[in-house]
ZADO-1210 file (C-alpha; in nm, 4 decimals, padded with zeros to 6 digits):
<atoms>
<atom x="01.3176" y="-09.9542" z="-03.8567" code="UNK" pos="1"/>
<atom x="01.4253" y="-10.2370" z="-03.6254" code="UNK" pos="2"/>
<atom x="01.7591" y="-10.2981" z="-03.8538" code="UNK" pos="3"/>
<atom x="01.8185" y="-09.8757" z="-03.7559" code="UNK" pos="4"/>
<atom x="01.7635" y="-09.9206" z="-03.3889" code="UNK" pos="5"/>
<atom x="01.9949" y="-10.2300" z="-03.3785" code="UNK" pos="6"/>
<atom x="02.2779" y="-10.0470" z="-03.5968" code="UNK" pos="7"/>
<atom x="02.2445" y="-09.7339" z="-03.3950" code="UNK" pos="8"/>
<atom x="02.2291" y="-09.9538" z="-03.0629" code="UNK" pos="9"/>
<atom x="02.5296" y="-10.1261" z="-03.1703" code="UNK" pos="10"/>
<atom x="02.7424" y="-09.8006" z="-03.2140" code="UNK" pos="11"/>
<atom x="02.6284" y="-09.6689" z="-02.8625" code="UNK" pos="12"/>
<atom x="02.9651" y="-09.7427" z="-02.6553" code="UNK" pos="13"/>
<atom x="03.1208" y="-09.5583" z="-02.9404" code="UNK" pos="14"/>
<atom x="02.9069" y="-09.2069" z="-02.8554" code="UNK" pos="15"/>
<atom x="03.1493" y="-09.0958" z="-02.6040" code="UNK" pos="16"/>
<atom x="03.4308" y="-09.0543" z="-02.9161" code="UNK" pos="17"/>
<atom x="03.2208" y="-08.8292" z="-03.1135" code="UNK" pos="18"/>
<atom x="03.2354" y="-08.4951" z="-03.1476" code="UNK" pos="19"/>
<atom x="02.9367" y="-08.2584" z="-02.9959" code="UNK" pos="20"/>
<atom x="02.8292" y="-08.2498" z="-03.3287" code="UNK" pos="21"/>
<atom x="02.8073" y="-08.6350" z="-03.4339" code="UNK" pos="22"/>
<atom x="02.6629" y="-08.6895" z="-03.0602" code="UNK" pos="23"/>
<atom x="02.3788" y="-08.4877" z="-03.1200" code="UNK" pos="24"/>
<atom x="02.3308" y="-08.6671" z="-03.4536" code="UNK" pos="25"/>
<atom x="02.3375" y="-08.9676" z="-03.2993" code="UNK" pos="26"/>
<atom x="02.0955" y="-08.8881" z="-03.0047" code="UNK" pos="27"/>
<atom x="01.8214" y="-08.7183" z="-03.2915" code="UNK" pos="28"/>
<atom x="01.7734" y="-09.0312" z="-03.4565" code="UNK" pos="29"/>
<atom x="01.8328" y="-09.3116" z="-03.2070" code="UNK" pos="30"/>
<atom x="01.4949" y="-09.1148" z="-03.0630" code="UNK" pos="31"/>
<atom x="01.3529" y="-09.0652" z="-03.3665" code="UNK" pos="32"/>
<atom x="01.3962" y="-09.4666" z="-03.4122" code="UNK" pos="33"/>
<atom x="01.3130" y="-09.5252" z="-03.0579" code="UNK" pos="34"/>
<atom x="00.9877" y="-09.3164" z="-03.0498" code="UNK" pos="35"/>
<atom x="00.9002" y="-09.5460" z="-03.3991" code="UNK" pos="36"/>
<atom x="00.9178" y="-09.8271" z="-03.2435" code="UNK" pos="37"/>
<atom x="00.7325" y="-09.7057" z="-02.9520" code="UNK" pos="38"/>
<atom x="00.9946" y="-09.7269" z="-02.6608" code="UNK" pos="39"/>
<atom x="00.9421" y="-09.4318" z="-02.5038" code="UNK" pos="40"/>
<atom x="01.1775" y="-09.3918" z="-02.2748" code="UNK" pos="41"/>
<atom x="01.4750" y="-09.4672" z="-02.4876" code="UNK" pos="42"/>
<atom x="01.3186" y="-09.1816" z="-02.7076" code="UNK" pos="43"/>
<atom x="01.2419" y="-08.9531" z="-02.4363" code="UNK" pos="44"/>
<atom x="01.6167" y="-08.9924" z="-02.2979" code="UNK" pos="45"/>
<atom x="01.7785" y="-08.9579" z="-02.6709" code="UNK" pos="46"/>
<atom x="01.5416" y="-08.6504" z="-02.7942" code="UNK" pos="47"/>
<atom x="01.6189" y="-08.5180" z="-02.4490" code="UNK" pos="48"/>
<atom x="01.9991" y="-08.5287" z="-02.5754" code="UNK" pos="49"/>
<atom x="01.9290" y="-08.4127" z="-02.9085" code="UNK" pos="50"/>
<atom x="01.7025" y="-08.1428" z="-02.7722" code="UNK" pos="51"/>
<atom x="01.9509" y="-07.9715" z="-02.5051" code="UNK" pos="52"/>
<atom x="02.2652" y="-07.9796" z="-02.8399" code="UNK" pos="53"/>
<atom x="02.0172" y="-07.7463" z="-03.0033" code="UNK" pos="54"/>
<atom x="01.9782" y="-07.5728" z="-02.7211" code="UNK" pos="55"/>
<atom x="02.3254" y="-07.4764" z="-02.6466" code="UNK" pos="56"/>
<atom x="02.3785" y="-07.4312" z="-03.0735" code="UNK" pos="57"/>
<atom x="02.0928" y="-07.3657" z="-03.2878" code="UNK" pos="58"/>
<atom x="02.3071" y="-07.4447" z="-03.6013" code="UNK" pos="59"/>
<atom x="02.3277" y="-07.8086" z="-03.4669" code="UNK" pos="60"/>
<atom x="02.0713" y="-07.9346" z="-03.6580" code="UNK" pos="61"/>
<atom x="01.9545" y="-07.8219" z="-03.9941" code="UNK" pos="62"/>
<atom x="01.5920" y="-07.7325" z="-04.0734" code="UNK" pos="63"/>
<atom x="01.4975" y="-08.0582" z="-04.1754" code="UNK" pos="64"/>
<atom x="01.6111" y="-08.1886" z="-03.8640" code="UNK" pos="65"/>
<atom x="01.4965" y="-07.9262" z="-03.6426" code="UNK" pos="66"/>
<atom x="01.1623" y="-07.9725" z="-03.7331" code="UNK" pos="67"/>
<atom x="01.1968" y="-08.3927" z="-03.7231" code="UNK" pos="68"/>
<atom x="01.3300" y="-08.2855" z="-03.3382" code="UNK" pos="69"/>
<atom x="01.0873" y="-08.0681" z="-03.2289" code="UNK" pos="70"/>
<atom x="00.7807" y="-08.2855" z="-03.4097" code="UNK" pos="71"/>
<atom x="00.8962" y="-08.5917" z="-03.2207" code="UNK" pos="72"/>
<atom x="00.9697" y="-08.3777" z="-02.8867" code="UNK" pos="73"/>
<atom x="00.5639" y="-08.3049" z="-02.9169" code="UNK" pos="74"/>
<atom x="00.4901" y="-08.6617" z="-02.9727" code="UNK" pos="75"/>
<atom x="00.6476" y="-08.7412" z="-02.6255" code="UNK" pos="76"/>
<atom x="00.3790" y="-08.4656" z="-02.5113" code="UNK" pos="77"/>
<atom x="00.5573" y="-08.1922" z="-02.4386" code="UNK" pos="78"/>
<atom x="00.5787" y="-07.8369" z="-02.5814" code="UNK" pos="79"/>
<atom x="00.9015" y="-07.5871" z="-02.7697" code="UNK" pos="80"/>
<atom x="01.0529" y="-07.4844" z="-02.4624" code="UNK" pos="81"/>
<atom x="00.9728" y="-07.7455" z="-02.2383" code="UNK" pos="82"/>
<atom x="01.2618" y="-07.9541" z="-02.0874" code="UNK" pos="83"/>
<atom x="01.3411" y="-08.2183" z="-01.8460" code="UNK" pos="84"/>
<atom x="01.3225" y="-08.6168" z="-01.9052" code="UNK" pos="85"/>
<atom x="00.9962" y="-08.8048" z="-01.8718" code="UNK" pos="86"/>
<atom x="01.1051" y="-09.1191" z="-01.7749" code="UNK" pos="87"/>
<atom x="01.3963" y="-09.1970" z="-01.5747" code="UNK" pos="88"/>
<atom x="01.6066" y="-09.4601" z="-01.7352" code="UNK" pos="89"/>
<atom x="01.9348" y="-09.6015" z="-01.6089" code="UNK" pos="90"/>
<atom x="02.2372" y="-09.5039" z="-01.8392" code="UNK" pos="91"/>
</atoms>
């Protein structure tokens, strides 16, 4: 998982280029890696992301992934429908 977070790290001053889509993509599992390798609030602020594209478009994500987002958005202790970042980070 390390070799994930630094490929997806490395790519991150590339996000702004992608399209909504590929952002959200990006955001799901740079939190998903994040919240593996316990950083929470690099997780909380990328499953935020992920969580407000499926948000605005519930066909963002497919099932798989939907349920990967919403399990990991209850591992950062919060519950479907909550919203709002945990941890301030700067960006």
């Amino acid at each position: 998982m390390p070799a994930a977070a630094f490929e997806l790290r490395a790519l991150e001053h590339r996000v702004s280029s992608f399209s909504p889509r590929e952002r959200a993509h990006y955001a799901l599992y740079r939190g998903l890696v994040e919240l593996g390798l316990g950083n929470a609030a690099a997780a909380d602020h990328w499953l935020f992301v992920a969580y407000c594209a499926d948000q605005s478009d519930p066909r963002c994500f497919d099932d798989r992934e939907h349920g990967a987002l919403l399990s990991a958005w209850r591992a950062t202790g919060r519950l479907p429908g909550e919203s709002g970042e945990r941890f301030r980070t700067e960006r």
